[in-house]
N, C-alpha and C positions, 0 to 999 in steps of 0.2 A: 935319576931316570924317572922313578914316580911324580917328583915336581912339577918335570918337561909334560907328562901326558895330562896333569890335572890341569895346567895353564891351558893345553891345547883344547882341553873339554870348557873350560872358562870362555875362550877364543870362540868355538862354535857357540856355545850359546847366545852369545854378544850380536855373533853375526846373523843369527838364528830369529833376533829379538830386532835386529836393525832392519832386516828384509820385511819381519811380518808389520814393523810401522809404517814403512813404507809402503808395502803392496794398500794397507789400511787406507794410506791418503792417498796413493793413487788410486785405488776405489772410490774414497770419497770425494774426489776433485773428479774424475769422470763423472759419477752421478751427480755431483753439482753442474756441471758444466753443462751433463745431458737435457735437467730441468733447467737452466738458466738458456739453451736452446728452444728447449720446448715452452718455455714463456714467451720466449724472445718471436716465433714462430706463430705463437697464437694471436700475440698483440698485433703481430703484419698481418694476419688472417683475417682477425676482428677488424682492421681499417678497411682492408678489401671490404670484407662483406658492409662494412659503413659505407664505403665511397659507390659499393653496387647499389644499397636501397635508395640514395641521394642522386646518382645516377639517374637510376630510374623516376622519380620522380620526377626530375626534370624535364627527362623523354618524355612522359604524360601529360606534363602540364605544356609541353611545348606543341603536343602530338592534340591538344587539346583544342589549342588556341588557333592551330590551323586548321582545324575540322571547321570550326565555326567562326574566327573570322572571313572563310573563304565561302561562307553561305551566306549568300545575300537574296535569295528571292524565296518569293511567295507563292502556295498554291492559292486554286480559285476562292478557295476559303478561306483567305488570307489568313492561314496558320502557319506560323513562321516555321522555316526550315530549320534557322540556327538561328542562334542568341544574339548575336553581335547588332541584331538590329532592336532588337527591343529594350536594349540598357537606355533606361533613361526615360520607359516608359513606366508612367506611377501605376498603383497599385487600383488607382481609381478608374484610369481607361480601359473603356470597354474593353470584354476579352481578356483584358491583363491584368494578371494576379501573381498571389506570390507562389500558388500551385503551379500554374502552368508553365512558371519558368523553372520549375522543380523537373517538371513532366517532360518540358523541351531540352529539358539538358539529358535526363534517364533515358529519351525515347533515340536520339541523334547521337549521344555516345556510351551505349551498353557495353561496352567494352570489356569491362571485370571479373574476373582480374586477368592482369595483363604481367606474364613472366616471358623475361628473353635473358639473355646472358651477355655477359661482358668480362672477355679472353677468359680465366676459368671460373668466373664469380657467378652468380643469377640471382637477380631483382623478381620479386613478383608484387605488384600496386595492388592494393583489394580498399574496400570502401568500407568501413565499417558498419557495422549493424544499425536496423534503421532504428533504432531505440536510441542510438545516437545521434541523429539527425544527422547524416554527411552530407547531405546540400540543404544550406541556407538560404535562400533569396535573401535580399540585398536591394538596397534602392537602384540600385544600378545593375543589377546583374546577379550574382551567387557566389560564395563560397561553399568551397568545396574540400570535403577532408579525407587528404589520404595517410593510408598505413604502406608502408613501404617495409619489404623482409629481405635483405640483403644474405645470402650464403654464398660461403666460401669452403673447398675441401681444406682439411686439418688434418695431417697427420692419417688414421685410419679412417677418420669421419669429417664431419665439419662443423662450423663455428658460423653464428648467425646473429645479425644486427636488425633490431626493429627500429623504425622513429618515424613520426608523426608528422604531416602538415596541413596546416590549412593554406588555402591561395584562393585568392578573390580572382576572379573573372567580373569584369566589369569593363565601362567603356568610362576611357580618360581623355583629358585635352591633349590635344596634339604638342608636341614641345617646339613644332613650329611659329605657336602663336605668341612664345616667350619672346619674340624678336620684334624688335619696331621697325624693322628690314629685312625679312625672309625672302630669296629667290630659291625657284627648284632648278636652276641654270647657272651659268654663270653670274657673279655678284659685279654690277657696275656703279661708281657713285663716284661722278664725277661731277667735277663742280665748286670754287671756292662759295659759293652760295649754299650747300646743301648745309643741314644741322638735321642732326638726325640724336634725338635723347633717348638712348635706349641700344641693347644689341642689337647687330648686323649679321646675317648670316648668308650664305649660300652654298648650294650645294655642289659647286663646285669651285673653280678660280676665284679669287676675291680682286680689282683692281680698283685703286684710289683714282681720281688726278685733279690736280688744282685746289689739293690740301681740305676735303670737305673737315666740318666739325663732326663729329660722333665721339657723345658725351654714353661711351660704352664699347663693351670687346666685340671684337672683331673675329669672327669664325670662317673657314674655308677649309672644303671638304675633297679627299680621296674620290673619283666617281670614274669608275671604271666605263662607265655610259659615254660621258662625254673624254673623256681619257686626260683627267687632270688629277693633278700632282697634290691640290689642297693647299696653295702656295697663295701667299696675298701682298698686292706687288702694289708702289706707290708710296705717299705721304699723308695723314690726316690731322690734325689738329683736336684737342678737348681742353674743354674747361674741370681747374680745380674745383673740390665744393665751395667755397666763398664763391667764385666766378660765377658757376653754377647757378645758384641761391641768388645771386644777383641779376641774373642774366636771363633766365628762362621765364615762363608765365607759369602761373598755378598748374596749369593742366599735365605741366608734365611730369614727370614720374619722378617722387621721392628721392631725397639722397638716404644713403647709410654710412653712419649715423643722420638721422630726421633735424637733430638737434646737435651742434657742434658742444654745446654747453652741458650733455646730459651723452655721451657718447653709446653710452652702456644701455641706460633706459629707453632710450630711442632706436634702437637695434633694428632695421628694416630688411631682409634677407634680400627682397631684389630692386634696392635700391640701388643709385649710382653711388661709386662709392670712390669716385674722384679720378680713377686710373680708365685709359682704354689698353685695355693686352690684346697681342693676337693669334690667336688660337689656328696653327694650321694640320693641317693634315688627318681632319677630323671626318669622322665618319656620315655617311647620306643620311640625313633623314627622311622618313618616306612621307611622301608628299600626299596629304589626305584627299580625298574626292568624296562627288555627291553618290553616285552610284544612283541606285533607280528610288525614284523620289517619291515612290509608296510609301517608302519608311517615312519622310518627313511631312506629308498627308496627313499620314495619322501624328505624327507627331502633333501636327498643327491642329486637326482634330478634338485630338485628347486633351490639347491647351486653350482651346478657340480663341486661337490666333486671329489678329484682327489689322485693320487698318485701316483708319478713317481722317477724317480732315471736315473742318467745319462742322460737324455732328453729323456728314454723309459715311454710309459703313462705302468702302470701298472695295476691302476685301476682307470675307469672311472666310476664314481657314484656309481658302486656296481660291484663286483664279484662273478660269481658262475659257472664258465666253469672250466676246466680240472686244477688240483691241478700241483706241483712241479711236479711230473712223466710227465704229458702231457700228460693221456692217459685218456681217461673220463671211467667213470662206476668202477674205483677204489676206493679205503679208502679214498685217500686225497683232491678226488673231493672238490671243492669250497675255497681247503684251498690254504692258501696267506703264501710265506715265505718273512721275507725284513730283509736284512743284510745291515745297512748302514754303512760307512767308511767314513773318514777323507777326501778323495780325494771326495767318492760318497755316501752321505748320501740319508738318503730316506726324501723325498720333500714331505711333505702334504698340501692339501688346501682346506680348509673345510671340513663337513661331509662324509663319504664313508662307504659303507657296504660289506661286506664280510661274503657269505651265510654260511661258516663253521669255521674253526678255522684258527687263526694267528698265526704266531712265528717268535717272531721279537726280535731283538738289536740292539745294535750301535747308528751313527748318526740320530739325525732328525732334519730338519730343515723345516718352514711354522707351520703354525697354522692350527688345524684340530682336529677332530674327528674320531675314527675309532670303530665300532658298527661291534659287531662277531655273527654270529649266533653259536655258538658251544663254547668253550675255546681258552683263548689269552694265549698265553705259553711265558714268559719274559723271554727267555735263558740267556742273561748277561745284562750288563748294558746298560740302554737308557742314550743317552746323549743330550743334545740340541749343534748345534751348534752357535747358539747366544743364550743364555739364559738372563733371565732377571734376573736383580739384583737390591738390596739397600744398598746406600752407609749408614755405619755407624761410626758416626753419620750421619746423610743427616738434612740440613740446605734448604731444598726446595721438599719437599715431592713431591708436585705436578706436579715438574717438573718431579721429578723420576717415576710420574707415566705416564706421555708421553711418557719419552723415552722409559718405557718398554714395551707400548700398541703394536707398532708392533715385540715385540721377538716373538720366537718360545715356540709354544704350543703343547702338542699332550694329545689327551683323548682316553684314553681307556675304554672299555664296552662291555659286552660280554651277552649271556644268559646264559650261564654253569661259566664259573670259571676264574679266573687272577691268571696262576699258573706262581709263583717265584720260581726257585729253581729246582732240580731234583727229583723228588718225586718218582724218583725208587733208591734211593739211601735205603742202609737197615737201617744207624741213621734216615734217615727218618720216614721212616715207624717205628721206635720202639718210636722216639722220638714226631713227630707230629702228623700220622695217628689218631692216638685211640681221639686224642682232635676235629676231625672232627666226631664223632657220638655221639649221646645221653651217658651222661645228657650234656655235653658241647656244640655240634652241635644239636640245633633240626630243621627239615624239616618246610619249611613252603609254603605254597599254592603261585601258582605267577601267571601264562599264560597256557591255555590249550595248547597253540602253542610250550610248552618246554615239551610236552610228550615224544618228540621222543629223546629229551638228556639227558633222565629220571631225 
């Protein structure tokens, strides 16, 4: 009987010793689990509040870019309202310095700081101290440095993310110009005659016919405007690089590789590079305008822009006195004609404005820009007289891009139209006309300043 009761006091203790291990690890597997929660919680908490201060700074920089790309005018003082027009203006022209685009940027968007929230997170932008310089000018424009503080609640409190950026404001080339065939409309290239070396683009429908060449891709775009699908319908033809290299003249644009012999060292990024692909369903790009032609005044200005032919100036920074008649208060007021020749081409040197319409051919020689208030009318052919070229194959790329830094350049830009060709011809009119209005052409909003050339 004594045996039985001592086994059963053995038994309790056993079980006595087995319960308190266990309660032990389930203790300590709950407080594991609690703190493998509560990390687990924080690290999601921490990403919110990261994705709020990233967040926001993108709302800033976007909330930025609209303030002042959408200012475009001038008071009587011609003190810019916003930035977007003076990138690009040196630090040498009058007025412009690297203060006052410090000043134009503090004065048009004081905004700082700037806290909003996103579902339970909040972002607040702030500028750091000016001992840190947070705006830079910039030969083009300013950067600009933001601190961004992301919070997020945690638990009884919360958890908060800082980080840092800088973003340039600046004015860049349009990615239109990347194209040897940009339309803002529908894309037509029709033709076994056309060769077109380089991208094609448009902003909406893309149609081939009669197999043109384009020694390059082919892009068409989504455009809810004109209500097309970004579809590119037809057949085209291109040449391999041997064909290429054989086939084209100097002037046109590089393969990649430059050198079939040197694949790697010769590396040219927007070279042809043998294939046309075609890219649809791509998105609009926004099609650049002059806008009011103050900005490019001074532009010309601050460059003194020129134009001359035979040692006559013809136009000093801007034109807008008595047209080819020579008699003022006529139709061709402000308008510029330039016929250049072999013997006497027309000489440019930098930007120049010309208050109504151009009509120009022939030689050109100098680098420059020529901005129309009205239509440029391209009656025959422009020529360079140096033009720039690439040897094909070329075994020194780099070198070919020095020698052809100082050729001749000329840009044309107008507010109305870049008319090629005789548009009072009657194949005209039956054949192109009708492709310039709805559903093909549609009207799109630009500058109040083009009311008057409807």
């Amino acid at each position: 009987m004594k045996l039985l009761q001592n086994k059963r006091g053995v038994a309790l203790i056993s079980i006595y010793i087995v319960v308190t291990v266990l309660l032990v690890a389930i203790a300590s597997f709950a407080a594991r689990s609690m703190n493998d929660f509560r990390f687990a919680q924080r690290e999601n908490d921490e990403l919110a509040a990261y994705y709020a201060a990233e967040a926001g700074i993108n709302a800033v920089v976007m909330d930025i870019y609209n303030t002042f790309s959408n200012s475009a005018t001038w008071d009587e003082n011609q003190s810019i309202l916003g930035f977007q027009l003076w990138f690009g203006y040196p630090d040498s022209a009058p007025g412009w310095n690297a203060q006052r685009r410090i000043d134009t940027f503090t004065a048009n968007y004081g905004n700082f700081p700037i806290t909003a929230n996103i579902g339970n997170s909040q972002y607040t932008i702030i500028l750091p101290s000016a001992s840190a310089d947070p705006i830079v000018p910039t030969a083009d424009g300013v950067l600009v440095k933001f601190i961004a503080v992301g919070t997020t609640p945690h638990l009884t409190g919360t958890v908060r993310k800082v980080i840092t950026a800088t973003v340039a404001f600046e004015m860049g080339t349009s990615p239109v110009f990347n194209y040897a065939y940009f339309i803002n409309n529908y894309g037509w290239l029709w033709g076994g005659g056309i060769t077109v070396n380089g991208d094609v683009r448009s902003n909406g429908n893309f149609s081939l016919n009669g197999r043109p060449r384009i020694n390059g891709d082919i892009y068409a775009s989504e455009n809810p405007d004109l209500g097309t699908a970004g579809t590119i319908s037809g057949n085209s033809r291109n040449w391999d690089i041997p064909a290429y290299q054989n086939h084209v003249d100097d002037r046109a644009r590089p393969t990649n590789p430059t050198d079939l012999a040197d694949p790697v060292g010769t590396a040219y990024a927007a070279g042809y590079d043998g294939d046309s692909e075609r890219f649809e369903n791509q998105e609009v790009l926004e099609m650049p305008y002059l806008g009011d032609l103050g900005t490019y005044k001074q532009l010309a200005t601050s460059n003194n822009g020129t134009i001359s032919q035979g040692g006559v100036l013809l136009v000093d920074n801007t034109y807008s006195g008595n047209g080819p008649d020579g008699i003022g208060g006529t139709a061709d007021d402000s308008t510029v004609v330039l016929i250049g020749t072999a013997a006497n081409p027309i000489e440019i040197d930098g930007p120049v404005v010309i208050d109504s319409d151009v009509i120009i051919r022939g030689i050109v020689k100098g680098q420059g820009t020529i901005y129309a208030g009205r239509n440029i009318h391209v009656i025959g052919d422009i020529e360079y007289e140096s033009p720039p070229s690439w040897p094909k194959p070329d075994s020194d790329p780099a070198d070919t891009a020095t020698t052809n830094s100082p050729k001749d350049f000329l840009g044309l830009a107008c507010k109305g139209n870049v008319i090629i060709g005789d548009y009072t011809r009657n194949d005209w009119q039956r054949n192109c006309a009708r492709y310039l209005r709805p559903p093909f052409t549609q009207g799109y909003q630009t500058d109040s300043t083009d009311a008057v050339i409807g």
